[in-house]
C-alpha positions as CSV (number, residue, x, y, z in Angstrom):
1,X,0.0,0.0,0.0
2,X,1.8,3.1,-1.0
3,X,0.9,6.4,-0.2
4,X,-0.1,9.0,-2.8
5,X,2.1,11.6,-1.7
6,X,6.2,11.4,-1.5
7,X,8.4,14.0,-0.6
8,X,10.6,17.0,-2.2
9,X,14.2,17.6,0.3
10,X,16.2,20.9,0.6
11,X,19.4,19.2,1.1
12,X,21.4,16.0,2.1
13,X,19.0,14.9,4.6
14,X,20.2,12.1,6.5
15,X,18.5,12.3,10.2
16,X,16.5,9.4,11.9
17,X,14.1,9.7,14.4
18,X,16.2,10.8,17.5
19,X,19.4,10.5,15.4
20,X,19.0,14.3,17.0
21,X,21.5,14.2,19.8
22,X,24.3,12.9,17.7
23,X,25.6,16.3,16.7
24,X,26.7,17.2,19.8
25,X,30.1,16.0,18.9
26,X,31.0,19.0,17.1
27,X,29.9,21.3,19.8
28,X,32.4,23.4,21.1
29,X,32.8,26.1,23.8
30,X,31.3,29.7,22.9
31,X,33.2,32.6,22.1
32,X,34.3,34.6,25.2
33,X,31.6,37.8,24.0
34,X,29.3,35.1,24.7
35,X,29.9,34.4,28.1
36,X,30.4,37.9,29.3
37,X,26.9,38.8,27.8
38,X,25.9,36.4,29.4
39,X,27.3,36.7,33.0
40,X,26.6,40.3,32.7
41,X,22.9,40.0,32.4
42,X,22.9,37.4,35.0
43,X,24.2,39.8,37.1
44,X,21.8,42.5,36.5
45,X,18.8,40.2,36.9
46,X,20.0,39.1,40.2
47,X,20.5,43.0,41.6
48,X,17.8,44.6,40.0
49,X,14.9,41.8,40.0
50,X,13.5,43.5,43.1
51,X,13.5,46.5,41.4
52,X,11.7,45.8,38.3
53,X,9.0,44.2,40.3
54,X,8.2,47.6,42.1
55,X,8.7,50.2,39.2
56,X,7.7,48.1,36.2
57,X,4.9,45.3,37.3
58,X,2.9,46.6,34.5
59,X,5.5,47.3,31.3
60,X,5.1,44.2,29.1
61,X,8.9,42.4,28.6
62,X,10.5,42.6,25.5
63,X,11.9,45.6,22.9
64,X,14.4,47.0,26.2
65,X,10.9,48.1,27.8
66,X,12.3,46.7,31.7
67,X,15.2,48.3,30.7
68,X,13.8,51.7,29.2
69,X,11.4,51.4,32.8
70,X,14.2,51.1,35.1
71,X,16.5,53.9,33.4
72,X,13.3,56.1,33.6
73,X,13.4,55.5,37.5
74,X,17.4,55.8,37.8
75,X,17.2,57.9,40.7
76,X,14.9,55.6,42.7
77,X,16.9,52.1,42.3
78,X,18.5,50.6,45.0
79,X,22.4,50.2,45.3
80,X,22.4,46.6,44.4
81,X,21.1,47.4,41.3
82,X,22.6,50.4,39.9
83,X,26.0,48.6,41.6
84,X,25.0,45.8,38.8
85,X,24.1,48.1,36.4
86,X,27.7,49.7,36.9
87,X,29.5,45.5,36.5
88,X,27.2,44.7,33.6
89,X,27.7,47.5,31.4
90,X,31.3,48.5,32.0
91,X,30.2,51.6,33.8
92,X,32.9,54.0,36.2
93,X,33.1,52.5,39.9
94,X,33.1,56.4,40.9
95,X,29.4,56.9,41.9
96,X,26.0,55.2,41.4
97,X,25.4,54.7,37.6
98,X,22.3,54.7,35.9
99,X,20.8,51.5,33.9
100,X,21.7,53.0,30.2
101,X,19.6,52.6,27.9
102,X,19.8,50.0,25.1
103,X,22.2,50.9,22.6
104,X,23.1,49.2,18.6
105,X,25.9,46.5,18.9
106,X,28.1,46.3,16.3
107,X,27.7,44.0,13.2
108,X,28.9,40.5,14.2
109,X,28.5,36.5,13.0
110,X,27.3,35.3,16.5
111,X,24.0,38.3,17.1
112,X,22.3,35.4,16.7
113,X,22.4,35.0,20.3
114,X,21.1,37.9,20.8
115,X,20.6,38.6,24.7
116,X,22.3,41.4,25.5
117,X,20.5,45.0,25.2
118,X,20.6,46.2,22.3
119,X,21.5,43.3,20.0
120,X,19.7,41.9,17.1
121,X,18.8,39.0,15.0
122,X,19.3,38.6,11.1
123,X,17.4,35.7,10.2
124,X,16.3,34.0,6.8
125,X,13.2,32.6,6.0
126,X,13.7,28.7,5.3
127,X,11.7,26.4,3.1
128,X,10.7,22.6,3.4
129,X,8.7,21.5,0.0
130,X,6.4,18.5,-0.4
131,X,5.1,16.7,-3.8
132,X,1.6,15.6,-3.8
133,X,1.7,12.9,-6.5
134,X,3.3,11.6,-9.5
135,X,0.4,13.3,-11.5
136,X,1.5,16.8,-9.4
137,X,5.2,17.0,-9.6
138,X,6.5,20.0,-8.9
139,X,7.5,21.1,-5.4
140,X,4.8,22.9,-3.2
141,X,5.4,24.8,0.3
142,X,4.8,22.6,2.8
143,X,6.6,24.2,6.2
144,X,8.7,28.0,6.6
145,X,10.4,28.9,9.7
146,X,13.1,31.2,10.1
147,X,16.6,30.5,10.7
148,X,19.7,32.5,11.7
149,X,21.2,34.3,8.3
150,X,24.2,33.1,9.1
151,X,23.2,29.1,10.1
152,X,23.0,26.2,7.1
153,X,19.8,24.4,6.9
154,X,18.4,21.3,5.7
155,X,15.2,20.0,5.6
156,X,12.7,17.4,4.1
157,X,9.3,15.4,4.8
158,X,9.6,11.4,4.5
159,X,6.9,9.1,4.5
160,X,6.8,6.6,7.7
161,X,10.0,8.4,8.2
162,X,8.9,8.4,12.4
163,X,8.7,5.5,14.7
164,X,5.8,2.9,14.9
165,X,2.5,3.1,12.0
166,X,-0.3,5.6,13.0
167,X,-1.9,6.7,10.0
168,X,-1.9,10.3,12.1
169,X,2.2,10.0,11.9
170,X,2.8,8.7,8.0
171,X,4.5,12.1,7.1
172,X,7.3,12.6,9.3
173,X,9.0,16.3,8.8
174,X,13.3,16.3,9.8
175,X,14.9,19.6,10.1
176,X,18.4,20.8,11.5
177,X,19.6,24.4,11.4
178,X,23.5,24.6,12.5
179,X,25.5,27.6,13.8
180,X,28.5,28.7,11.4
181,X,30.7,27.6,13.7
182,X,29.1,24.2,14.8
183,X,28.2,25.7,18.3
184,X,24.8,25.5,18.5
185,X,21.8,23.3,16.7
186,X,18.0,23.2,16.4
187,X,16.0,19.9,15.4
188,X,12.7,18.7,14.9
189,X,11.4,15.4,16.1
190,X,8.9,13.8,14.3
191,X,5.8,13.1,16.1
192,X,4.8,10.2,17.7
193,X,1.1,8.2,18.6
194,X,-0.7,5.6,20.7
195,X,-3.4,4.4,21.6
196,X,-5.3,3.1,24.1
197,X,-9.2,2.2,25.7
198,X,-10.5,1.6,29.3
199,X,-13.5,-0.4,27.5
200,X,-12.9,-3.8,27.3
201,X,-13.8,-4.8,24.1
202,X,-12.5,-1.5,22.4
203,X,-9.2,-2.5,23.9
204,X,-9.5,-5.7,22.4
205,X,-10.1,-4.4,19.3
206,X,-7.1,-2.0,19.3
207,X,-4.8,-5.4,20.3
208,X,-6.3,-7.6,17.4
209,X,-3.9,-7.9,14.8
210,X,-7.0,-8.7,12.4
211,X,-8.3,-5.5,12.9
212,X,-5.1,-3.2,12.9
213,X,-4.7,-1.7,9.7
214,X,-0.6,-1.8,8.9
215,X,0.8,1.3,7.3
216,X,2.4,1.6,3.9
217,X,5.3,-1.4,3.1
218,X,6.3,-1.2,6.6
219,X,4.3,-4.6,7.4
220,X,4.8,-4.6,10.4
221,X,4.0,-1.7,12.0
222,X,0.9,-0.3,13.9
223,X,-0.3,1.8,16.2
224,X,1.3,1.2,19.5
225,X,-1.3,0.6,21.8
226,X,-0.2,1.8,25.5
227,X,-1.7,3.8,28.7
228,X,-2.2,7.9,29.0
229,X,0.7,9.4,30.1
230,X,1.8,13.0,30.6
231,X,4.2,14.4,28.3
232,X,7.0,13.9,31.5
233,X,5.9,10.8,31.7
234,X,6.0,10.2,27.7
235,X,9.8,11.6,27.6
236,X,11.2,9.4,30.2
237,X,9.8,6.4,29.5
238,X,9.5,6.7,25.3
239,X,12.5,9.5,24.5
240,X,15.1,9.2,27.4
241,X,16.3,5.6,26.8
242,X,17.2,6.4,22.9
243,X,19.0,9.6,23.4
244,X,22.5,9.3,23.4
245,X,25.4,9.4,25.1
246,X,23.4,8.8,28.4
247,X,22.0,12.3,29.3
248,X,20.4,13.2,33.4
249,X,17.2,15.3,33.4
250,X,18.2,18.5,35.0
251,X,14.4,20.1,35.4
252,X,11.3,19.9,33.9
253,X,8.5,23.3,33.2
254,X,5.4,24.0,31.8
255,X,6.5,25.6,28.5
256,X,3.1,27.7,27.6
257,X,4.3,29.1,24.1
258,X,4.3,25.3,22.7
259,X,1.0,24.8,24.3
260,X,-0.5,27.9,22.2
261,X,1.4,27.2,19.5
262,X,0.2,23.3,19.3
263,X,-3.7,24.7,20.0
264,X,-3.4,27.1,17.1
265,X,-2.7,24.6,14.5
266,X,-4.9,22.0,15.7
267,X,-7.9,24.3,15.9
268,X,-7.8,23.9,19.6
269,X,-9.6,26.2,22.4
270,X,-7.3,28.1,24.0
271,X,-7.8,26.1,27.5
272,X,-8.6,22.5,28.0
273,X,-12.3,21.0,28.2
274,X,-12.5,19.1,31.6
275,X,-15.9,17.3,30.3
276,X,-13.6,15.7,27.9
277,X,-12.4,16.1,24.5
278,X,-8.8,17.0,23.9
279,X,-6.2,17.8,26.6
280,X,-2.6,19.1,26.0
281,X,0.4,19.0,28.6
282,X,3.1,21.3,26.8
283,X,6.6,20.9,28.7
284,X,10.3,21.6,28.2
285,X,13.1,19.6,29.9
286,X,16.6,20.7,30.6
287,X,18.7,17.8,30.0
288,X,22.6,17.4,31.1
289,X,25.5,14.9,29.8
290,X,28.7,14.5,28.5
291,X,30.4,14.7,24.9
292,X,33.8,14.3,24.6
293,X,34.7,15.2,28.4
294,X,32.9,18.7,27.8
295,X,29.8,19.1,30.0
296,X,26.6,19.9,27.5
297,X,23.1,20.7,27.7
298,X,20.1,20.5,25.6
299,X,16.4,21.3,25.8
300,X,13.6,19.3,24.8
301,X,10.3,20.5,24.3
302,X,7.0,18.2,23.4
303,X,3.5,18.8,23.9
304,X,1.1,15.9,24.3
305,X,-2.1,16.1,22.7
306,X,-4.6,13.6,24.3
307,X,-7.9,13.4,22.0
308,X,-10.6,11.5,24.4
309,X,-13.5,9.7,22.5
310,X,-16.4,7.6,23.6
311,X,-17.1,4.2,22.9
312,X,-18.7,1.2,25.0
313,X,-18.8,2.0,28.4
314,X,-15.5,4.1,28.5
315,X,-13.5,5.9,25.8
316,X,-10.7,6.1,23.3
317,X,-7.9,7.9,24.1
318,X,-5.7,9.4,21.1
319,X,-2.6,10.4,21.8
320,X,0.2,12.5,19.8
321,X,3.9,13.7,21.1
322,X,3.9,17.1,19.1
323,X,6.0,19.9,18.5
324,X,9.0,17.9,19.7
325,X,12.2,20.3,19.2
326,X,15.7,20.1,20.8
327,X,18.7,22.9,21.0
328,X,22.0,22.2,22.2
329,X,25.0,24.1,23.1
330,X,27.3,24.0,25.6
331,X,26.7,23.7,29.5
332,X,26.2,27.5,30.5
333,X,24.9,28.7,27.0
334,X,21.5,27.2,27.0
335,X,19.9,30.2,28.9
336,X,21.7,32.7,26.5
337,X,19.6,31.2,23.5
338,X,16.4,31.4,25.1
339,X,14.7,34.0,22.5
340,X,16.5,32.3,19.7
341,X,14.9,29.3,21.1
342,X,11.2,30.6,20.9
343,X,12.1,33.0,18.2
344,X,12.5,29.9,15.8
345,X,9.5,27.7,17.1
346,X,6.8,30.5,16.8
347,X,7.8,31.3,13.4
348,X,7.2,27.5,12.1
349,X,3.9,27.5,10.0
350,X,2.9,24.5,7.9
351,X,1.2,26.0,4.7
352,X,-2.8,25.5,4.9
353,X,-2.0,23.7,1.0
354,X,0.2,20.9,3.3
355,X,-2.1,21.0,5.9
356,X,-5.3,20.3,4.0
357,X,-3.5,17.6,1.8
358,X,-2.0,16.0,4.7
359,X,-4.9,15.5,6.7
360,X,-7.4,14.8,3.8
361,X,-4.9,11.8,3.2
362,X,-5.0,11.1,6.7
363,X,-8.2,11.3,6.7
364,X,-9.1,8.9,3.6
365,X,-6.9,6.5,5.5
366,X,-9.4,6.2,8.8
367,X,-11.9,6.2,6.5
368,X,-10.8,3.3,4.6
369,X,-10.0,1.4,8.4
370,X,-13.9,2.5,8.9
371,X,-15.2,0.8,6.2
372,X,-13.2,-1.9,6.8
373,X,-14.4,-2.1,10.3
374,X,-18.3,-1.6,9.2
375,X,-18.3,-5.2,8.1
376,X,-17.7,-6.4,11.5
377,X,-18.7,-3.7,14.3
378,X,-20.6,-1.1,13.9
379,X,-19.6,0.9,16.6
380,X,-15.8,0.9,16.1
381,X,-16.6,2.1,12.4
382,X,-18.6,5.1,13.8
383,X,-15.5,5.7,16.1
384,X,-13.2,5.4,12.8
385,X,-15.3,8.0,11.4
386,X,-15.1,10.2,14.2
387,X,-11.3,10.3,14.4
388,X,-12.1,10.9,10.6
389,X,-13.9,14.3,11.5
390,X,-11.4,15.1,13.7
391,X,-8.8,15.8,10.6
392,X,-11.6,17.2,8.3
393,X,-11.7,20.1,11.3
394,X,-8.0,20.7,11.9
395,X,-7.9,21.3,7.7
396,X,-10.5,23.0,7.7
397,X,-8.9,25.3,11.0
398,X,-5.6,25.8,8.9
399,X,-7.5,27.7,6.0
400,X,-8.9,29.6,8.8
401,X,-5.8,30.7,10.3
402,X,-5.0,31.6,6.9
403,X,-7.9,33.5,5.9
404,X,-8.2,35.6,9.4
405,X,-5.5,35.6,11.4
406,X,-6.0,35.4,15.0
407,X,-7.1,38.3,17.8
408,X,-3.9,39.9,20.0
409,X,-5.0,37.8,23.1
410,X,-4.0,34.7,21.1
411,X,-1.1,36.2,20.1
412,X,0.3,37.0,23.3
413,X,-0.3,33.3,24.1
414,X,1.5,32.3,21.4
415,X,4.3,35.0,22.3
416,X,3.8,36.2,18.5
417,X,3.0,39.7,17.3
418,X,1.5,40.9,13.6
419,X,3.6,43.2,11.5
420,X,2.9,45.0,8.2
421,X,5.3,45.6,5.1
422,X,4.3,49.7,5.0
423,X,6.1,49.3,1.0
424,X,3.6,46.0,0.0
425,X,1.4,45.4,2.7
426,X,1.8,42.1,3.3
427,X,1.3,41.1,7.3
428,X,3.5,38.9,8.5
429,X,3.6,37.2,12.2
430,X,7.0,37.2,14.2
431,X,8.0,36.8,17.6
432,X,7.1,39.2,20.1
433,X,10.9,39.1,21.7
434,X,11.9,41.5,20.6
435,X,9.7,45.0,19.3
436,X,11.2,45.9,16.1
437,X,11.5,44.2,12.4
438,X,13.0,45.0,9.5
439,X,12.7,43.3,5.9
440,X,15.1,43.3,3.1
441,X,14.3,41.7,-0.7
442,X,15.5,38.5,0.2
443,X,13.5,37.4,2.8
444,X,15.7,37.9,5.5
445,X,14.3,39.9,8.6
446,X,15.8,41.6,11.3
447,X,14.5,41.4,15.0
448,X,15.7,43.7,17.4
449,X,15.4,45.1,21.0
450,X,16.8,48.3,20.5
451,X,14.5,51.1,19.3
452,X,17.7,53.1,18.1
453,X,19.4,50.0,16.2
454,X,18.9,50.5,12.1
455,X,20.3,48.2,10.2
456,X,20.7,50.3,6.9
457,X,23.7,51.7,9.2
458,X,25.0,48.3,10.1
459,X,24.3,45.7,8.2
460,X,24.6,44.8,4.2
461,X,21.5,45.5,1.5
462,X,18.1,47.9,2.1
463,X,15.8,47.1,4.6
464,X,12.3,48.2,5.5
465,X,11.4,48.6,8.8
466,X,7.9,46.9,9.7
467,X,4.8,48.4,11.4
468,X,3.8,46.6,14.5
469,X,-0.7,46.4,13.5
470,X,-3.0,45.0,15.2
471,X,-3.9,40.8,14.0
């Protein structure tokens, strides 16, 4: 049984499912600049914390605004913070100085980073295409996302390319943006399903190998068939064991962002339904190891979408790892990349064209498995069908994104903000991290913090600033 889609790479794609931690043999301690940025802003967090929380509870973070607010109330901070104002910005050790205000860095390979006031992010707008059929063969937009300028990229979507044989998983997309120097990567995961019943005889049915529909040539391969979990519980007991070399969990958080994000292109509500139908546990987990006798970190971020349905006398219970995402770099530089981080996974936005194909195909496939099932039991055909409906919506919910956008609440969920093209028009979403854009001619934006910074001044080619609008 071969699908009717196959796919179009950008590049030498050669990653396996959680081939992902591999890389981090080429990983290699940041530049000094790095780490002083870095220590310095730890340092002014720690002594002015307290101070932001009294004089600027109600500025929104983001675009220098804390920093703007605490400069604006110079005269009223306490010593420990204008004494780590004074260590953090190179100030004179004579008398109190003032939090400056955010000022342009100069050019530089590595403001991808990006942390420290005043610095900025050139980034590129990367592709990953898709071919429908052999009757459609030329290349279509399936995924963008944008990428540091700077960083090489590959990219492609493989059929059954993930682990195990849900229908919901037979297009599997692999990514990998790397630094210019090797120090730092971003990867997708592909996503992964089960399944599982509290109803007897549905449970029975899910475990009958003459019921289980096997996906493409990969005989033998269905959907696994195991308990709920939360998406903790999914990483240590489905992601942990496979990562290599041997890694600890350092902490694990709610990560909100991937929860919006996941919502948004599933056609979600923005909270979960407690009288049942789907539920999402969003998380990101610090993780810690070893690579060649240098102490690395990574993070790993997931969000488990858990689609409930009845049946019998107890329910079906869907379940998809989603949004999985890694980024590595050396122990102490994980924190630096935090907005590059969420910078990256907000701006990922499969093309309503790849969405509506890919879960019409989906689709079509529980529709055949209902069908199939219609000759033996009625009720698991109706369930079949329902899981059916379930796709029909989120392709329907993609053209609807497309068509009208989303209101600023949502936005601010999804840590995104709207910006217009004053020369074209054209809206475009980008990460709220930072409060000004810039565009050039090819598609390469700039994000920056600094209200002063212009890249016509800095940087190579002509660039058009953006206009923040409303959604």
């Amino acid at each position: 049984m071969n699908p009717p889609g196959y796919t179009a790479r950008n590049g030498d794609n050669k990653m396996n499912r959680l081939s992902l931690l591999f890389f981090f043999g080429v990983l290699q301690a940041a530049p000094l600049a790095w780490a002083q940025d870095n220590a310095a802003l730890a340092g002014l967090r720690a002594g002015c914390t307290n101070d932001a929380q009294k004089f600027c509870a109600n500025v929104d973070p983001g675009g220098g605004r804390i920093l703007q607010c605490l400069n604006d109330h110079k005269n009223s901070l306490s010593d420990k913070c204008k004494q780590a104002a004074q260590r953090a910005f190179g100030t004179s050790t004579g008398s109190p100085a003032p939090v400056p205000t955010p000022s342009a860095p100069a050019p530089s390979k590595h403001a991808a980073v990006a942390t420290a006031p005043g610095s900025y992010l050139r980034l590129n707008k990367a592709l990953i295409n898709y071919v429908a059929d052999d009757q459609h063969p030329e290349p279509q937009p399936a995924l963008e996302l944008l990428i540091p300028a700077t960083w090489e990229f590959n990219g492609g979507i493989r059929m059954y390319g993930g682990k195990e044989g849900c229908f919901c998983d037979s297009f599997s997309v692999f990514w990998e943006a790397k630094s210019e120097d090797g120090v730092t990567k971003i990867q997708s995961v592909p996503n992964y399903s089960w399944q599982y019943s509290d109803d007897p005889q549905e449970l029975h049915n899910l475990t009958d190998p003459n019921r289980r529909t096997h996906t493409g040539n990969k005989t033998n391969d269905t959907c696994p068939v195991s308990k709920p979990s939360s998406a903790e519980q999914y990483f240590r007991q489905i992601v942990l064991n496979d990562l290599k070399p041997q890694m600890t969990v350092a902490s694990v958080e709610p990560f909100p962002v991937l929860d919006q994000l996941v919502r948004q292109r599933n056609g979600l509500p923005a909270t979960d339904d407690r009288n049942g139908g789907a539920r999402i546990d969003a998380i990101r987990v610090r993780l810690e190891f070893q690579q060649d006798g240098k102490p690395m970190e990574l993070w790993y971020a997931v969000a488990l979408v858990t689609q409930i349905y009845r049946v019998g006398r107890g329910s079906l219970y869907d379940m998809h790892a989603a949004g999985q995402m890694i980024m590595g770099a050396p122990k102490g530089k994980l924190d630096a990349n935090d907005k590059l981080f969420k910078v990256v996974m907000t701006s990922i936005q499969p093309t309503p064209q790849y969405s509506a194909f890919t879960n019409k195909w989906i689709a079509n496939y529980y529709q055949i498995q209902a069908n199939k099932e219609a000759a033996m039991d009625k009720i698991q055909a109706d369930l079949d069908s329902f899981i059916t409906q379930t796709y029909t919506h989120m392709s329907a919910n993609a053209q609807r994104v497309s068509d009208q956008g989303f209101r600023a609440n949502d936005q601010n969920l999804r840590d995104v903000q709207t910006f217009r093209d004053p020369t074209t028009g054209r809206k475009v979403e980008l990460s709220n991290q930072y409060g000004h854009a810039w565009l050039n001619g090819a598609n390469e934006y700039v994000l920056s913090d600094d209200p002063n910074f212009n890249p016509n001044a800095q940087l190579s080619g002509s660039w058009n600033q953006l206009q923040p609008v409303a959604p």
